[in-house]
PDB file of N, CA, C and O in Angstrom:
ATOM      1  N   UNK A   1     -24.900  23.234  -6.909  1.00  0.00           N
ATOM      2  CA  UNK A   1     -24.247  22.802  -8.136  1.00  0.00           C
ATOM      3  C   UNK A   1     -23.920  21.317  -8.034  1.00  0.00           C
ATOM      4  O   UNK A   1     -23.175  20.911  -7.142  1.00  0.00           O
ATOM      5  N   UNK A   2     -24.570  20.344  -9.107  1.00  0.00           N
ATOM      6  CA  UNK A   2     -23.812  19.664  -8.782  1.00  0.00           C
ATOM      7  C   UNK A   2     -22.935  18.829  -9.659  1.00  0.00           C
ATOM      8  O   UNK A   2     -22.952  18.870 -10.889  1.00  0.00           O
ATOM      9  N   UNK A   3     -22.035  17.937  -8.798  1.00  0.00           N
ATOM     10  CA  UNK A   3     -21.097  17.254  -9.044  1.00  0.00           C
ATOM     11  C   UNK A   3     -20.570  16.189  -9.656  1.00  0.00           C
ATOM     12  O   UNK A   3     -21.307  15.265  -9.312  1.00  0.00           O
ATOM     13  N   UNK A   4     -19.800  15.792 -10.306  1.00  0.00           N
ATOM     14  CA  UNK A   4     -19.929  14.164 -10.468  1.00  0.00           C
ATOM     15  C   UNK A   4     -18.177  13.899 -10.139  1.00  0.00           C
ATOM     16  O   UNK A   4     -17.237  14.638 -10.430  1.00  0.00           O
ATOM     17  N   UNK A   5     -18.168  12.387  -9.335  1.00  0.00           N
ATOM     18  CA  UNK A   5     -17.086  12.033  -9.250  1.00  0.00           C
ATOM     19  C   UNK A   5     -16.913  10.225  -9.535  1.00  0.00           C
ATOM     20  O   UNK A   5     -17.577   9.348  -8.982  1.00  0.00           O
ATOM     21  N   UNK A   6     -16.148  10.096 -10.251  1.00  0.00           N
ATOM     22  CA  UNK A   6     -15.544   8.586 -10.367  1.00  0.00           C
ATOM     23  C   UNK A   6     -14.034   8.315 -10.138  1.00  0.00           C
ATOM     24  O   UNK A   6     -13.025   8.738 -10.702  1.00  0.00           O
ATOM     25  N   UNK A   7     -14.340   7.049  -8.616  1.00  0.00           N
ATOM     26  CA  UNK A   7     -12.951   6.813  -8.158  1.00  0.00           C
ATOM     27  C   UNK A   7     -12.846   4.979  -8.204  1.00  0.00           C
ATOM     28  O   UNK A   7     -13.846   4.263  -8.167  1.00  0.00           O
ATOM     29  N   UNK A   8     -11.931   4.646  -8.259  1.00  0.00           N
ATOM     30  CA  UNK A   8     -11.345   3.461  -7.917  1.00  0.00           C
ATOM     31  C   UNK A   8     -10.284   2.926  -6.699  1.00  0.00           C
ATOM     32  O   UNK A   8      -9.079   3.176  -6.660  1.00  0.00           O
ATOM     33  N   UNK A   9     -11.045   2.136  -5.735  1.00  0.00           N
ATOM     34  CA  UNK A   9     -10.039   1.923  -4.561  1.00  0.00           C
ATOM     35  C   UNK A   9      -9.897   0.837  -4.728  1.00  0.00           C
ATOM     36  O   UNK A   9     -10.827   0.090  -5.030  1.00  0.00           O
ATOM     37  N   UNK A  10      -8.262   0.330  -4.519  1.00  0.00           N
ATOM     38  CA  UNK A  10      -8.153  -1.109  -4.310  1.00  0.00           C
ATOM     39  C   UNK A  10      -7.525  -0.716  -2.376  1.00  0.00           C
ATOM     40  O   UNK A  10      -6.964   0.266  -1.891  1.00  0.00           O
ATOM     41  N   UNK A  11      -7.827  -1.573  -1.992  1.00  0.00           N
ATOM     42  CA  UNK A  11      -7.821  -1.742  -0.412  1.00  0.00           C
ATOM     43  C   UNK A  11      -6.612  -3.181  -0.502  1.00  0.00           C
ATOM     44  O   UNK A  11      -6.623  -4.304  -1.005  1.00  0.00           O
ATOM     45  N   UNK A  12      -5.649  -2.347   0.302  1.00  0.00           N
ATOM     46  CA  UNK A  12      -4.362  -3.246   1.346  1.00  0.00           C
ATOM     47  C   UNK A  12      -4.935  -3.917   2.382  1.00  0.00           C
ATOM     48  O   UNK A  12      -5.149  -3.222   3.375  1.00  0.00           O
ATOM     49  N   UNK A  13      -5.279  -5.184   2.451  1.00  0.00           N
ATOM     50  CA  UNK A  13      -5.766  -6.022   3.440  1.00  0.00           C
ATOM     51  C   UNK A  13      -4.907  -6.515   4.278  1.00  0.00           C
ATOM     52  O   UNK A  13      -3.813  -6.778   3.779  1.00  0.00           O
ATOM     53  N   UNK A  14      -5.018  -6.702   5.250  1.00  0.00           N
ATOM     54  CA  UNK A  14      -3.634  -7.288   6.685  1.00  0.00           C
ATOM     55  C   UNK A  14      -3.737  -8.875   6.042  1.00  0.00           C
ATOM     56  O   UNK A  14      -2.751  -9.545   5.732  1.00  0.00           O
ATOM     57  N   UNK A  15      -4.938  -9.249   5.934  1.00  0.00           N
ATOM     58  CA  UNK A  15      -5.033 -11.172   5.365  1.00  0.00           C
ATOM     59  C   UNK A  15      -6.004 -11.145   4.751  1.00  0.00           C
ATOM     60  O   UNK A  15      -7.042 -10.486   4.817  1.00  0.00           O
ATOM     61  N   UNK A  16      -5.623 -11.926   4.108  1.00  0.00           N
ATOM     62  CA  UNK A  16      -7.356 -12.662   2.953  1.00  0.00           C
ATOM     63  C   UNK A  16      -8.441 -12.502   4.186  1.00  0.00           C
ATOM     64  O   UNK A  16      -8.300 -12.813   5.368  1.00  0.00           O
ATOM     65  N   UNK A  17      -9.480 -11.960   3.566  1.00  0.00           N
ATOM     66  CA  UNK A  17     -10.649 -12.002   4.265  1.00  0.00           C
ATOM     67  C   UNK A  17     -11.609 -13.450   4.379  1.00  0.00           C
ATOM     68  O   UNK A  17     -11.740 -14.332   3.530  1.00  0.00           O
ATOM     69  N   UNK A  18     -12.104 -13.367   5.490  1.00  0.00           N
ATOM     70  CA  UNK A  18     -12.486 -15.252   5.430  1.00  0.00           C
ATOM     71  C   UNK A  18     -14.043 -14.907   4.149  1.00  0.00           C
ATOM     72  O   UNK A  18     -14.365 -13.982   3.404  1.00  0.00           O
ATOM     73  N   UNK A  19     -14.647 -16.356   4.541  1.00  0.00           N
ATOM     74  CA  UNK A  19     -15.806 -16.468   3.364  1.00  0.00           C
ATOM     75  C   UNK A  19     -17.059 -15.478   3.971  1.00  0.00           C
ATOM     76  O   UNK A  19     -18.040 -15.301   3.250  1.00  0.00           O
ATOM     77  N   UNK A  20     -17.020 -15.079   4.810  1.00  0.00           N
ATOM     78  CA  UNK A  20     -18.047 -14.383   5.563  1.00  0.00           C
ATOM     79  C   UNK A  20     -17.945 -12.631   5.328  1.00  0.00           C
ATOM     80  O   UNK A  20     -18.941 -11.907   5.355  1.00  0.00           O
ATOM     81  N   UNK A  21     -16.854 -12.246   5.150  1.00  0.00           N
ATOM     82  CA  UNK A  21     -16.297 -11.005   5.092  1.00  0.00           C
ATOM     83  C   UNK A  21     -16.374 -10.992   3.367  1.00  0.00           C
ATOM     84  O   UNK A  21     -16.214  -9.858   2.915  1.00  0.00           O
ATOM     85  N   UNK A  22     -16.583 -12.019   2.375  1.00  0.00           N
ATOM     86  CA  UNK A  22     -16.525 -11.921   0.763  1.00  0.00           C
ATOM     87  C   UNK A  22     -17.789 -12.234   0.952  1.00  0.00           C
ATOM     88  O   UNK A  22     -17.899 -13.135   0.121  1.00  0.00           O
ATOM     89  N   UNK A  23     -18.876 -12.131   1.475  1.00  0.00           N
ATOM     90  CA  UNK A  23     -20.517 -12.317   1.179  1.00  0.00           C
ATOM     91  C   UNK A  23     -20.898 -11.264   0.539  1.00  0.00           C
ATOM     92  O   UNK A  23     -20.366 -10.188   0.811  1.00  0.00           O
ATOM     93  N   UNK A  24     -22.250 -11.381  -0.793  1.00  0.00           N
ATOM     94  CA  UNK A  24     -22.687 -10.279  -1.449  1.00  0.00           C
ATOM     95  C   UNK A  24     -22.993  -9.325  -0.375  1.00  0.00           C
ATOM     96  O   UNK A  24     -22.809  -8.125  -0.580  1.00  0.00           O
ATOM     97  N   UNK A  25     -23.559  -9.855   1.045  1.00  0.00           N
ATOM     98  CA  UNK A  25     -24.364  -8.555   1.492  1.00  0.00           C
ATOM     99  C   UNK A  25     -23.165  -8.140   2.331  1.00  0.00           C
ATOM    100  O   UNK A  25     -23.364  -7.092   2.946  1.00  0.00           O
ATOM    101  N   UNK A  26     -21.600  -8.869   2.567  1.00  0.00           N
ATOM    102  CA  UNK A  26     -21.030  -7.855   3.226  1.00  0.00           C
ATOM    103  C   UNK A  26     -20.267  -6.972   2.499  1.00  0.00           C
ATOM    104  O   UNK A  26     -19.711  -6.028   3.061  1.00  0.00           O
ATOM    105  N   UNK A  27     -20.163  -7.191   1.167  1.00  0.00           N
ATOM    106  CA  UNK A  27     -18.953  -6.508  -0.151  1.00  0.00           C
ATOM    107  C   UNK A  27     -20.489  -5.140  -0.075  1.00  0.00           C
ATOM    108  O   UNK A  27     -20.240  -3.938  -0.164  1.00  0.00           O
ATOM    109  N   UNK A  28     -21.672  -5.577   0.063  1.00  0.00           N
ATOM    110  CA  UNK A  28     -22.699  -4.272  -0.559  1.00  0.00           C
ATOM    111  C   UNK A  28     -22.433  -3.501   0.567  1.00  0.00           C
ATOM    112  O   UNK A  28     -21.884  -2.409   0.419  1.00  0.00           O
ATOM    113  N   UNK A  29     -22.726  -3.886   1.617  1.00  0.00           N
ATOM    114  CA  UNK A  29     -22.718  -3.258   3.146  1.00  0.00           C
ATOM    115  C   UNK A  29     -21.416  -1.816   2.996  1.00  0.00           C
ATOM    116  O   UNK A  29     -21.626  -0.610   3.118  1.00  0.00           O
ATOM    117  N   UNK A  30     -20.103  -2.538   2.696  1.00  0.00           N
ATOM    118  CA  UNK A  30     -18.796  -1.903   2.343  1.00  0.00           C
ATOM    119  C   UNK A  30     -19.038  -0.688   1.181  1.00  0.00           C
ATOM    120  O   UNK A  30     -18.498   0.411   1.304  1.00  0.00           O
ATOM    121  N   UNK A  31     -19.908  -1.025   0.052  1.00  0.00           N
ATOM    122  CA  UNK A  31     -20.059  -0.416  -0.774  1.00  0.00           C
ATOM    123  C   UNK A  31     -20.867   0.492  -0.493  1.00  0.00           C
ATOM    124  O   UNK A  31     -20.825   1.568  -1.090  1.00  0.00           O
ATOM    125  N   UNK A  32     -21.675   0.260   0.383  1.00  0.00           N
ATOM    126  CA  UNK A  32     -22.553   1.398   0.589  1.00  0.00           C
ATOM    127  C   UNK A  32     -22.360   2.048   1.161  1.00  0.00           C
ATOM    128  O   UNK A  32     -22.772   3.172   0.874  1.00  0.00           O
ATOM    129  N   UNK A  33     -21.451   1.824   2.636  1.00  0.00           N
ATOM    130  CA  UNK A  33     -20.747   2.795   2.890  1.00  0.00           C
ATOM    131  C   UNK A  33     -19.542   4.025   3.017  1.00  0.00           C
ATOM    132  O   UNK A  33     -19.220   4.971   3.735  1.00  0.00           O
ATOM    133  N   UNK A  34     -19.181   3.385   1.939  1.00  0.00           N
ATOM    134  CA  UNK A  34     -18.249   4.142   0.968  1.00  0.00           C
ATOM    135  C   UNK A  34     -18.859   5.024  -0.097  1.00  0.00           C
ATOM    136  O   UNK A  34     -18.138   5.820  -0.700  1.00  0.00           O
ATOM    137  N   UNK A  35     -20.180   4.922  -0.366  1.00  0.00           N
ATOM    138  CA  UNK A  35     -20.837   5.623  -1.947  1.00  0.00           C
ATOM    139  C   UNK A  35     -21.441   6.569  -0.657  1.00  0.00           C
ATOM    140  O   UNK A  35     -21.199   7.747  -0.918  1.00  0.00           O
ATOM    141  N   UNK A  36     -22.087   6.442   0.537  1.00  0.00           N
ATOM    142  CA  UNK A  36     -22.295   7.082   1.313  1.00  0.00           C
ATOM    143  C   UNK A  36     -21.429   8.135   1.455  1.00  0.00           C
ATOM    144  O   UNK A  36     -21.685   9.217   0.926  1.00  0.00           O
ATOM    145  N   UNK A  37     -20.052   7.886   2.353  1.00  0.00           N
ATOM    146  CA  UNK A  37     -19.227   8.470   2.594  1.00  0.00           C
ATOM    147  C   UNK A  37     -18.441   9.860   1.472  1.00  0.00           C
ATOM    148  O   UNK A  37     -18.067  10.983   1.809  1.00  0.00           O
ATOM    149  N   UNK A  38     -18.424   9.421   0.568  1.00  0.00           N
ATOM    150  CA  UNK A  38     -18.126  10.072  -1.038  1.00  0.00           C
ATOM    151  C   UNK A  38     -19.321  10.915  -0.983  1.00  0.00           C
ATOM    152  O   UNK A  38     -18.941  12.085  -0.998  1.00  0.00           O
ATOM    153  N   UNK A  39     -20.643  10.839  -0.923  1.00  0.00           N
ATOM    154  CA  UNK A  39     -21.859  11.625  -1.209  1.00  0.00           C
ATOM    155  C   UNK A  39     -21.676  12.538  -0.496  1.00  0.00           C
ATOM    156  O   UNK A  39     -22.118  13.567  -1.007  1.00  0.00           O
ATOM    157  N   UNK A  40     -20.964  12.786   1.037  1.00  0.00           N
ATOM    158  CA  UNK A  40     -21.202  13.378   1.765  1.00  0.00           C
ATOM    159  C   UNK A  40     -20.218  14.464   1.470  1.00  0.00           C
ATOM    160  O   UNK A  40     -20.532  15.579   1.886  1.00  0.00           O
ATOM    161  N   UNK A  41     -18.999  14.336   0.781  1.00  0.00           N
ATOM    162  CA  UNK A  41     -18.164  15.053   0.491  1.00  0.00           C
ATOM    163  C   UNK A  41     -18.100  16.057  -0.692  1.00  0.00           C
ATOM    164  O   UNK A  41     -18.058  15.678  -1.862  1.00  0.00           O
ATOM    165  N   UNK A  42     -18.095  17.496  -0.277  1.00  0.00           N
ATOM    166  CA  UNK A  42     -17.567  18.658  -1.801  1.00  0.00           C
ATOM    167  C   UNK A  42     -16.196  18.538  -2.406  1.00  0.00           C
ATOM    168  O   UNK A  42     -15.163  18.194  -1.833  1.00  0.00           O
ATOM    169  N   UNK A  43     -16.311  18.773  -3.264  1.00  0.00           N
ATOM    170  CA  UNK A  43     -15.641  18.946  -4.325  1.00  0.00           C
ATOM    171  C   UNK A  43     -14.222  19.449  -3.752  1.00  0.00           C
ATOM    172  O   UNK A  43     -13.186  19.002  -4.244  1.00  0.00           O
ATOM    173  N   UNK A  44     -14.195  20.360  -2.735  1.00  0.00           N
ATOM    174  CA  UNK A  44     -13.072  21.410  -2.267  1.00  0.00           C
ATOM    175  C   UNK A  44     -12.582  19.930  -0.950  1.00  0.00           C
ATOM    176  O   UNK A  44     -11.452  19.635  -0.560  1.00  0.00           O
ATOM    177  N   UNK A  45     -13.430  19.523  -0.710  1.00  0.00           N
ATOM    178  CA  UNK A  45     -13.033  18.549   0.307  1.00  0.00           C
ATOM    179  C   UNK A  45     -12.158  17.123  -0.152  1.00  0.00           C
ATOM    180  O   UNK A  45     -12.104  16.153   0.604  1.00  0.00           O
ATOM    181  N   UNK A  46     -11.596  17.142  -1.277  1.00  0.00           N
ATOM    182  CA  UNK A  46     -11.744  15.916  -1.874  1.00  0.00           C
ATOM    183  C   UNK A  46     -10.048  16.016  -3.125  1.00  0.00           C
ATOM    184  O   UNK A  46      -9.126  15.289  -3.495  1.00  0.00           O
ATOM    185  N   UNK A  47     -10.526  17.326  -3.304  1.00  0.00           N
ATOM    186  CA  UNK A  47      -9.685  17.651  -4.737  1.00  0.00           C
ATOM    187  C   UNK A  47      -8.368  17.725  -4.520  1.00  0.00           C
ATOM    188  O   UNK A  47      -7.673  17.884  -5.523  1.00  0.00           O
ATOM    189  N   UNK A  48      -7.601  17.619  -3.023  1.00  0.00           N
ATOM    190  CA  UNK A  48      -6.253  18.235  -2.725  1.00  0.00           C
ATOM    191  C   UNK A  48      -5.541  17.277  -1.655  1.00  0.00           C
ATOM    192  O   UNK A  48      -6.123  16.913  -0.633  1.00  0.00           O
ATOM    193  N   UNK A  49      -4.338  16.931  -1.953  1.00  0.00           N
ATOM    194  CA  UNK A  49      -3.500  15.698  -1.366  1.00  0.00           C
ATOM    195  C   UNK A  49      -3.945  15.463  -0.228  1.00  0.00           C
ATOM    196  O   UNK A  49      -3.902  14.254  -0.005  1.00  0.00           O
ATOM    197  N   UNK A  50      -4.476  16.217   0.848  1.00  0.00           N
ATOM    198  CA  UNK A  50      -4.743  16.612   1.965  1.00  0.00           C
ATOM    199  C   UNK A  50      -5.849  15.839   2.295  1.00  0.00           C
ATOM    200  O   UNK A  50      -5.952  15.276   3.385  1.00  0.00           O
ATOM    201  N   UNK A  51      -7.012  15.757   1.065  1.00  0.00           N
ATOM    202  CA  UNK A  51      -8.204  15.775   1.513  1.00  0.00           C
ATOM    203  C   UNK A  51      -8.496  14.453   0.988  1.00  0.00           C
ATOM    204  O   UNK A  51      -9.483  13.863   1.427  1.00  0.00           O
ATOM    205  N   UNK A  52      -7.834  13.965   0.189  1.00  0.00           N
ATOM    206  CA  UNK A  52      -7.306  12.286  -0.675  1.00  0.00           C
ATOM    207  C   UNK A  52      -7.205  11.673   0.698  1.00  0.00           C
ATOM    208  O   UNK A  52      -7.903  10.775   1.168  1.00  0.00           O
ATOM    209  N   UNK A  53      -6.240  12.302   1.233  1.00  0.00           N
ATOM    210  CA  UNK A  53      -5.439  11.490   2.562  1.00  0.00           C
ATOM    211  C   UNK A  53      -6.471  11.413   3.622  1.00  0.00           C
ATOM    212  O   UNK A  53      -6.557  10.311   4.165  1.00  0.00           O
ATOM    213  N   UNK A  54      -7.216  12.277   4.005  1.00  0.00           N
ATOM    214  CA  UNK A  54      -8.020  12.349   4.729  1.00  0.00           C
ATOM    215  C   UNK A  54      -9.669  10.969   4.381  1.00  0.00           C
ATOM    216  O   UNK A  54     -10.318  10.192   5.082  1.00  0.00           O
ATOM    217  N   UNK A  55      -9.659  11.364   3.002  1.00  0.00           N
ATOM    218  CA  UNK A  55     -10.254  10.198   2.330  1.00  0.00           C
ATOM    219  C   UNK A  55     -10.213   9.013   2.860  1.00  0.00           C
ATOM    220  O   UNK A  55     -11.145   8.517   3.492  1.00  0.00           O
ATOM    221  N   UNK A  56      -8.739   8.282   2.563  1.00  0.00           N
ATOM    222  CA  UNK A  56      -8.728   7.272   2.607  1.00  0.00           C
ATOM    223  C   UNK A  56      -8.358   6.603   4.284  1.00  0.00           C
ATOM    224  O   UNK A  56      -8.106   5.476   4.709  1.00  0.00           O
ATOM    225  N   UNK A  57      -8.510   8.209   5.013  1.00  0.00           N
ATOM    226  CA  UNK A  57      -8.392   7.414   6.623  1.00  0.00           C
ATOM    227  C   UNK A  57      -9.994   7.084   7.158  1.00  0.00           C
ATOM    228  O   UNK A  57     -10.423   6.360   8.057  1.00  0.00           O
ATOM    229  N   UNK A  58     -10.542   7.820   6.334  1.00  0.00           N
ATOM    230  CA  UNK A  58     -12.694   7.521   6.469  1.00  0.00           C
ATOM    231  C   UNK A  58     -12.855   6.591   5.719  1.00  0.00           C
ATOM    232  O   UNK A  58     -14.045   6.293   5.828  1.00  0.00           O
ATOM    233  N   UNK A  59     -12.214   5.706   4.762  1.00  0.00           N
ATOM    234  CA  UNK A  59     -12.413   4.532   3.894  1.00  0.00           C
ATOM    235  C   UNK A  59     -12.412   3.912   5.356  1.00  0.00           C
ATOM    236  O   UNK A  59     -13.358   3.842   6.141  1.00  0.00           O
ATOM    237  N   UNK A  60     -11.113   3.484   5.515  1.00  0.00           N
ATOM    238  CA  UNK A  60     -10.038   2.920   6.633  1.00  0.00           C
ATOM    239  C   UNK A  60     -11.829   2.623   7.639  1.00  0.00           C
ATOM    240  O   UNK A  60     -12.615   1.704   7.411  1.00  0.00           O
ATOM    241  N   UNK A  61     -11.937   3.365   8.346  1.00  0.00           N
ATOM    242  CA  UNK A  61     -12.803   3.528   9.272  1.00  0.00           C
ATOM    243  C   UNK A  61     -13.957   3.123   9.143  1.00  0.00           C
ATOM    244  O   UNK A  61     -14.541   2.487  10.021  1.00  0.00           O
ATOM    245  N   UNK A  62     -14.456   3.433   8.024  1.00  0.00           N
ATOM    246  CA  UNK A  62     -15.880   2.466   7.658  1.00  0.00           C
ATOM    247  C   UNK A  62     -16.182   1.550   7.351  1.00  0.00           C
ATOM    248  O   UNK A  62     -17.294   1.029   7.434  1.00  0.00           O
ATOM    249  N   UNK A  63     -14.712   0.962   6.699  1.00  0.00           N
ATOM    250  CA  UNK A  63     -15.117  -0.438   6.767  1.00  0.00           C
ATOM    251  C   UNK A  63     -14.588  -1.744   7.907  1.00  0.00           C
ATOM    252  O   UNK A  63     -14.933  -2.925   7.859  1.00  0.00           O
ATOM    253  N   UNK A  64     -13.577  -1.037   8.989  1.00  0.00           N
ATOM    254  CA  UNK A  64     -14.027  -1.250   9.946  1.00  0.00           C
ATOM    255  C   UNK A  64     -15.257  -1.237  10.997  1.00  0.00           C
ATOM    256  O   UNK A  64     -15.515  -1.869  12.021  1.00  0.00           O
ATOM    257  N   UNK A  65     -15.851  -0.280  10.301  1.00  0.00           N
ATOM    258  CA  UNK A  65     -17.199  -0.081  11.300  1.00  0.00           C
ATOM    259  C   UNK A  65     -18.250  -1.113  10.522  1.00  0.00           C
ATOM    260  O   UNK A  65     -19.153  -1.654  11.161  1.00  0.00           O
ATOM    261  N   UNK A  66     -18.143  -1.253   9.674  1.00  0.00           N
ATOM    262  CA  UNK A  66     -19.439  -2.042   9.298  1.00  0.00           C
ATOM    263  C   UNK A  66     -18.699  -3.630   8.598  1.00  0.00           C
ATOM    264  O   UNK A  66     -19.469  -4.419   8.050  1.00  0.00           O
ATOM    265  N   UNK A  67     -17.463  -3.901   8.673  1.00  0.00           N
ATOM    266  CA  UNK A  67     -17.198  -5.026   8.483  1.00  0.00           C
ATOM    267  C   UNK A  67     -15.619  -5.117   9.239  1.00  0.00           C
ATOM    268  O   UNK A  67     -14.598  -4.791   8.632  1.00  0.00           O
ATOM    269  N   UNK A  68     -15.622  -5.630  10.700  1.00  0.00           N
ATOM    270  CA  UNK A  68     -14.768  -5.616  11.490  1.00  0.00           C
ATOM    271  C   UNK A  68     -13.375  -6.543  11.340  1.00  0.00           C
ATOM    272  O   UNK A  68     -12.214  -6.417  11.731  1.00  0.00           O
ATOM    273  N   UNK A  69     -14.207  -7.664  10.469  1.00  0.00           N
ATOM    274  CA  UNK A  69     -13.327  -8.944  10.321  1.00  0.00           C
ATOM    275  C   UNK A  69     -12.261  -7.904   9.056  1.00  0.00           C
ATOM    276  O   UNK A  69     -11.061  -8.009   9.309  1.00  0.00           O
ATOM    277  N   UNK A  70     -12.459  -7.338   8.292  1.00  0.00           N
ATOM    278  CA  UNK A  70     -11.757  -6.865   7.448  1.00  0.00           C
ATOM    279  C   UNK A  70     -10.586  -6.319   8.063  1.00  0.00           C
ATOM    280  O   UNK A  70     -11.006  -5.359   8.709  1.00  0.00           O
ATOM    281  N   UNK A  71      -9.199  -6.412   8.236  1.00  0.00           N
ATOM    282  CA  UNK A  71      -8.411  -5.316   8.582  1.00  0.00           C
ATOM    283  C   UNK A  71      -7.739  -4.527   7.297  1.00  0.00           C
ATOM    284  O   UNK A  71      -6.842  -5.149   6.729  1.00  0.00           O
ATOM    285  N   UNK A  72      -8.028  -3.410   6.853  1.00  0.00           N
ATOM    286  CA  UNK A  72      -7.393  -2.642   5.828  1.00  0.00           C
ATOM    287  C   UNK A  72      -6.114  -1.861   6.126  1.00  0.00           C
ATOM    288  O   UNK A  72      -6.195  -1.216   7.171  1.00  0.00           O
ATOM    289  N   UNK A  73      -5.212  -1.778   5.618  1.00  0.00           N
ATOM    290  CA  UNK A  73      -3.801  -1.383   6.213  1.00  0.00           C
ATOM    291  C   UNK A  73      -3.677  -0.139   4.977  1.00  0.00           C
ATOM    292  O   UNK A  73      -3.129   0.954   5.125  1.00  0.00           O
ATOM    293  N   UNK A  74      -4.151  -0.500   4.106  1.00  0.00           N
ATOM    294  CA  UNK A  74      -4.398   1.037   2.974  1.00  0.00           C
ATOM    295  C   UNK A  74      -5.506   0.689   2.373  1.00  0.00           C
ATOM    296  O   UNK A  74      -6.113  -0.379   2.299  1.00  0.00           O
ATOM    297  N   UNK A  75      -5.755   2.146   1.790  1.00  0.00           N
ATOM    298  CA  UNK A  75      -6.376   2.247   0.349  1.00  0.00           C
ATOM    299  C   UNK A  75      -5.599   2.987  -0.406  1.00  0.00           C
ATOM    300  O   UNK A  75      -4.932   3.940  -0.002  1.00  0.00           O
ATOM    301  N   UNK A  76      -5.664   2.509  -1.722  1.00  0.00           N
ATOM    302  CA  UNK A  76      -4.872   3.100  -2.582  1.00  0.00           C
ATOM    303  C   UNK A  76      -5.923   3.781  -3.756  1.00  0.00           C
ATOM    304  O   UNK A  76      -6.977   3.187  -3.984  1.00  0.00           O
ATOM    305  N   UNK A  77      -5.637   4.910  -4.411  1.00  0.00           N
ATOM    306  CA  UNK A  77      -6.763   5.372  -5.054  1.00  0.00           C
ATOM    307  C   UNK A  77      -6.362   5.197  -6.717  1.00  0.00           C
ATOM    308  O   UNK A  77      -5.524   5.967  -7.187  1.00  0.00           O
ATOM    309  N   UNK A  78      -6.841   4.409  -7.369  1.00  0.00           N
ATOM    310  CA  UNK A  78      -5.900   4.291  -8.736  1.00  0.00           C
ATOM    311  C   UNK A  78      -6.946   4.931  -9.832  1.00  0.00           C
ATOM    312  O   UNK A  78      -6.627   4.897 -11.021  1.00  0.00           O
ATOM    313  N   UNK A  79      -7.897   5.375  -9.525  1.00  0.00           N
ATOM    314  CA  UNK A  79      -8.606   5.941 -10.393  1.00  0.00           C
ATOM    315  C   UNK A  79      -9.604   7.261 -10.013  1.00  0.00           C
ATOM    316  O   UNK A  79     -10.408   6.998  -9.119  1.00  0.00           O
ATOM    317  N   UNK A  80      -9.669   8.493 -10.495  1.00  0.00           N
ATOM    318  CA  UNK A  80      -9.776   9.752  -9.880  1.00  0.00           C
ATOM    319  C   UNK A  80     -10.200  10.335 -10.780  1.00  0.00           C
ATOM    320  O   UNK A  80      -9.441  10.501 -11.734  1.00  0.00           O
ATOM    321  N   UNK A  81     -11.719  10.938 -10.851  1.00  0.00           N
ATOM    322  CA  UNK A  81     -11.888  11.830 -12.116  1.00  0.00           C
ATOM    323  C   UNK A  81     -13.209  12.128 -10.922  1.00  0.00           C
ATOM    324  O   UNK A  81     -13.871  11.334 -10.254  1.00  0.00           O
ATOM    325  N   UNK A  82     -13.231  13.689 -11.017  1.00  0.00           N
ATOM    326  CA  UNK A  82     -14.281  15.090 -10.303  1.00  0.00           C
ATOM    327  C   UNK A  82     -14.559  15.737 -11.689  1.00  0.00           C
ATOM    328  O   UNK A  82     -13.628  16.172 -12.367  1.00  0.00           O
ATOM    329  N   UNK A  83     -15.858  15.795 -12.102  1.00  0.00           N
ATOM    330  CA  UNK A  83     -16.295  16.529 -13.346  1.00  0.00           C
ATOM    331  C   UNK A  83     -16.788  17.849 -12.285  1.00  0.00           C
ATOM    332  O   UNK A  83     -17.572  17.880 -11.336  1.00  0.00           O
ATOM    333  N   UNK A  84     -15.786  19.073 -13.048  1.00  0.00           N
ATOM    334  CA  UNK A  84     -16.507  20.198 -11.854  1.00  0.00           C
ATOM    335  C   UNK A  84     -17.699  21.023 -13.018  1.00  0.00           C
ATOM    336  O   UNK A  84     -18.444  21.914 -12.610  1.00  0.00           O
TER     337      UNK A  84
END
């Protein structure tokens, strides 16, 4: 079955990110692994405070992993819609 979901993260940064960390290919890099990360997830995994929270500690993590200079201290989720 499938799914559709549309979210909005704004990300808590520790400091302005330098000019290297705001490059198109490192904002895509971030993006992709976040549209990744979301793909990988059901509906039941996603839908419940629990799994939000859990969310945004795999945001946290990936974009440390693929853009190190970034330090993220949150994500905040301000926009949330799962068409079931």
């Amino acid at each position: 079955e499938i799914r559709f979901v549309k979210t909005t993260f704004y990300l808590g940064l520790e400091e302005e990110p330098d000019e290297e960390a705001k490059s198109p290919a490192a904002i895509a890099s971030i993006r992709d692994s976040i549209i990744s990360l979301l793909s990988s997830k059901t509906a039941d995994q996603i839908l419940t405070p629990q799994g939000k929270d859990k969310l945004r500690n795999e945001i946290r993590l990936r974009i440390g992993a693929v853009a190190p200079a970034v330090k993220v201290l949150e994500v905040y989720i301000v926009d949330f819609v799962v068409q079931l």
